[in-house]
C-alpha positions as CSV (number, residue, x, y, z in Angstrom):
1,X,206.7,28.1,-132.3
2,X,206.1,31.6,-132.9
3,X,208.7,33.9,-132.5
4,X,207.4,36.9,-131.1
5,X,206.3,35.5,-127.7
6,X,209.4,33.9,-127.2
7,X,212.2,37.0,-128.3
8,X,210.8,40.0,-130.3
9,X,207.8,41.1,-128.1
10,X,208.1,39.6,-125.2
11,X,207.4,40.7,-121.4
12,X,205.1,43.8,-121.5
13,X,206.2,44.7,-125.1
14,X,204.3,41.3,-125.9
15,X,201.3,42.3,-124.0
16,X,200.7,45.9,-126.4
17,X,201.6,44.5,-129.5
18,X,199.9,41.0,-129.9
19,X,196.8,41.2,-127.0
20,X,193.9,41.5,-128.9
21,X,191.6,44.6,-128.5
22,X,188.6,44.2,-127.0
23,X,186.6,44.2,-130.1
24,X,189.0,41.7,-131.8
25,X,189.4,37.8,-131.3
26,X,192.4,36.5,-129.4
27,X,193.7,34.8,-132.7
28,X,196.9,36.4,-133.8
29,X,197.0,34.1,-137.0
30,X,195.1,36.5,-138.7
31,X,197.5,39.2,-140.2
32,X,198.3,42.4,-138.7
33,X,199.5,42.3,-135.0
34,X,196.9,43.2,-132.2
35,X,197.1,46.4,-130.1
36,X,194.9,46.5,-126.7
37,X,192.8,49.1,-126.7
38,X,191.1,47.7,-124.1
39,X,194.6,47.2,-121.9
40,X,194.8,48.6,-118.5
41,X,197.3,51.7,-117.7
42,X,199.8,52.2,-115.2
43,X,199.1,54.7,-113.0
44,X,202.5,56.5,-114.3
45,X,201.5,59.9,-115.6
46,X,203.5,59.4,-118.8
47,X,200.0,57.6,-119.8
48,X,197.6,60.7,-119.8
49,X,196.8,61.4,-123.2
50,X,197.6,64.7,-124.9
51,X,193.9,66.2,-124.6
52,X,193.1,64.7,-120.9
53,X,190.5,62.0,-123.0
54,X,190.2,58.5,-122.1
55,X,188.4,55.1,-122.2
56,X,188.0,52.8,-119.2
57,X,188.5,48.9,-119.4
58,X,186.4,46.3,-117.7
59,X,187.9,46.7,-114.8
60,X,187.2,50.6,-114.8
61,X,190.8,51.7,-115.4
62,X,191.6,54.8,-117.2
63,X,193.0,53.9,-121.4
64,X,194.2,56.6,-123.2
65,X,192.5,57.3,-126.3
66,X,196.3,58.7,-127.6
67,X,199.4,59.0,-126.5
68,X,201.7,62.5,-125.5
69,X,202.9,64.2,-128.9
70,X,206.7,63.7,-127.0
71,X,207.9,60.5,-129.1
72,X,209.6,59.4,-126.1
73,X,206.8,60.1,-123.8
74,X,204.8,58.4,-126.3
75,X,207.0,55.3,-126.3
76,X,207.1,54.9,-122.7
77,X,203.0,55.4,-122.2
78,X,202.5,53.0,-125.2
79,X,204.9,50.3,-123.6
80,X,203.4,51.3,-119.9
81,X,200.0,49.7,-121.4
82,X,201.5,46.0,-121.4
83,X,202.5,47.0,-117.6
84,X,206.0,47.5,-118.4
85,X,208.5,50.2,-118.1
86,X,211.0,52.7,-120.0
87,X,213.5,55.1,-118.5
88,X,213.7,58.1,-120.1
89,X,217.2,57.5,-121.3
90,X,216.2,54.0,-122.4
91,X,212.8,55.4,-124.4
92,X,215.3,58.0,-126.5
93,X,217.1,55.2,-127.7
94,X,213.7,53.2,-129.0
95,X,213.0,56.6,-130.5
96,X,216.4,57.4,-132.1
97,X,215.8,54.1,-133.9
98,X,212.0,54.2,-134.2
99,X,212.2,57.6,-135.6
100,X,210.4,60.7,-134.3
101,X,207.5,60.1,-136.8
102,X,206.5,56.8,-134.5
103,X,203.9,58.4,-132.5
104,X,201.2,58.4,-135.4
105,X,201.2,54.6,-136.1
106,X,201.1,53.8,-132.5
107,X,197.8,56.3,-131.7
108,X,196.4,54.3,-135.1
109,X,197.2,51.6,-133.2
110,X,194.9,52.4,-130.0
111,X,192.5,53.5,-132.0
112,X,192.4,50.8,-134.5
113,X,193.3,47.9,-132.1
114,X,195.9,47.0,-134.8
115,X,200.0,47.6,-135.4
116,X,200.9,47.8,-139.2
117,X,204.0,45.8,-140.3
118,X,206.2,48.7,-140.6
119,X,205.1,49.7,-137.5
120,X,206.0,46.2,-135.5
121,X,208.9,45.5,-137.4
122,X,210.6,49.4,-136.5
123,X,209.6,48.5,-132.8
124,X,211.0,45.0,-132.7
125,X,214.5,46.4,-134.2
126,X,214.4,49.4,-131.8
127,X,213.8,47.0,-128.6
128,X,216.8,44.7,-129.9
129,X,218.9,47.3,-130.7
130,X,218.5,49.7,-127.1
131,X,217.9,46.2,-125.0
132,X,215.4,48.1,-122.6
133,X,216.0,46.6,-118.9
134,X,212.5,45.0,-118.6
135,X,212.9,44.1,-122.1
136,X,216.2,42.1,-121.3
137,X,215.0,40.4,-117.9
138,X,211.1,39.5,-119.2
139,X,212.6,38.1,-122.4
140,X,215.5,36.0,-120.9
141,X,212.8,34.7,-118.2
142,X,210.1,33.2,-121.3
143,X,213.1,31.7,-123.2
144,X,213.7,29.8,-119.7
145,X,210.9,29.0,-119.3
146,X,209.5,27.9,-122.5
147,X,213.0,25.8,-123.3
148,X,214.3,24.8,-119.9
149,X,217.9,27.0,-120.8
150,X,219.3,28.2,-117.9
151,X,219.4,32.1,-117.2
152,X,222.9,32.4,-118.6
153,X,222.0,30.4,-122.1
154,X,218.8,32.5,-122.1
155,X,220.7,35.7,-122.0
156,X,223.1,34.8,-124.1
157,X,220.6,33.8,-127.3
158,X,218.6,37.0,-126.1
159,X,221.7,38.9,-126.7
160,X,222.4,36.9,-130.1
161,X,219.1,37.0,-131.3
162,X,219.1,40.9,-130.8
163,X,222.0,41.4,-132.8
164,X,220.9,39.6,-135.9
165,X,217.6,41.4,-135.6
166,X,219.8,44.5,-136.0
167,X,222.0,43.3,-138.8
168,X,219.9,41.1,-140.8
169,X,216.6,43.1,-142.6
170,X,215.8,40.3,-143.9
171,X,215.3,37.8,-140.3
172,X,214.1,41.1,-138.7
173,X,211.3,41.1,-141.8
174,X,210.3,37.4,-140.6
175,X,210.6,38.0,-137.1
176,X,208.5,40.9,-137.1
177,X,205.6,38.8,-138.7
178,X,203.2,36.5,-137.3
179,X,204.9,33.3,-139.5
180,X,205.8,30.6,-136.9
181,X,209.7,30.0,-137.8
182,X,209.2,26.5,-138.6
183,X,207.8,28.0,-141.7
184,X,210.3,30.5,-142.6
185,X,212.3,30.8,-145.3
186,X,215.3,28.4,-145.3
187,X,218.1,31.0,-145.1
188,X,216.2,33.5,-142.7
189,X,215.7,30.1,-140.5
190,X,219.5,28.7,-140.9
191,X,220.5,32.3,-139.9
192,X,218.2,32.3,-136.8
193,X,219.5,28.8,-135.9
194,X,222.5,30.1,-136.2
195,X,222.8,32.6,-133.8
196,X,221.1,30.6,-131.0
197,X,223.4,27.5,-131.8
198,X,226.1,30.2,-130.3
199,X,224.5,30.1,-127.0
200,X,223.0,26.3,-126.2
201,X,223.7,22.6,-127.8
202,X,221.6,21.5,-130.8
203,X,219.1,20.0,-129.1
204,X,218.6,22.7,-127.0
205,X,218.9,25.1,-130.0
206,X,216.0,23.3,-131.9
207,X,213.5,23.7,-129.3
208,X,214.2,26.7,-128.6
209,X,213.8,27.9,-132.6
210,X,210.9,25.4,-133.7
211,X,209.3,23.6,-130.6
């Protein structure tokens, strides 16, 4: 199965980074990972865009056409797109591992309805590293759901997962792409196995890493 609904971007992360725009098809097969430009807002006003400019979406909702030049603020309307949430202490820690320089790629993003590689792959390692609270409890919910763990096995290879993310450049590279992880590499996919085989039985393991 593909790896990023079921631990890199999942919850409301999920829903900014791989929804389609509403130019693009649904398909995320294709390459580059899908930003929504056509996503509805929260009505939080860390979404107004830095010149007071916006789209609306089908449903006439207000979209920003770009994001506040505040990295953090940036981070917390980008993620408030999917419907999700950021404190402010938890959106300095996506930024101190992001970088400051995050906020171009993600207006490309809206305005291309596309996240470059770099891009995903900084945001996947911040969210793993900084374990944002919706993060955590959206995550831990699809791996239940999608493997039948229970809530502590789920948070446990959430919490594994996140760490190799962190340590391993290499998994993070795979993760971060659209490759289903039956058709990783063998050592990036023994590594992944790995560190879920901390948290459930084998059986449990291997659907949870290739079903």
């Amino acid at each position: 199965m593909r790896i990023a609904p079921l631990l890199a971007f999942a919850g409301a992360l999920l829903l900014v980074v791989s929804c389609s725009s509403s130019s693009k098809d649904d398909d995320a097969d294709g390459g580059a990972t899908s930003a929504p430009t056509g996503a509805t807002t929260s009505a939080d006003a860390s979404t107004a865009t830095a010149d007071g400019s916006a789209t609306t979406t089908a449903t006439g909702d207000p979209t920003p056409t770009s994001l506040p030049a505040d990295p953090a603020a940036a981070i917390k309307a980008f993620y408030g797109l999917g419907g999700g949430s950021l404190s402010d202490s938890e959106a300095t820690c996506v930024v101190g591992s992001t970088g400051p320089d995050i906020v171009a790629p993600l207006n490309a993003a809206l305005a291309g309805g596309e996240i470059d590689a770099a891009t995903g792959k900084a945001l996947l390692k911040a969210f793993a590293a900084c374990e944002p609270a919706a993060y955590v409890d959206q995550t831990a919910s699809s791996i239940e759901s999608q493997s039948g763990a229970t809530k502590d096995q789920a948070m446990c290879v959430l919490k594994a997962v996140d760490k190799l993310f962190v340590s391993d450049d290499a998994v993070l590279s795979q993760a971060a792409s659209s490759t289903a992880t039956a058709e990783w590499p063998t050592a990036e996919h023994d590594r992944f196995s790995a560190a879920v085989k901390t948290c459930v039985p084998d059986d449990l393991a291997a659907k949870i890493v290739d079903a």
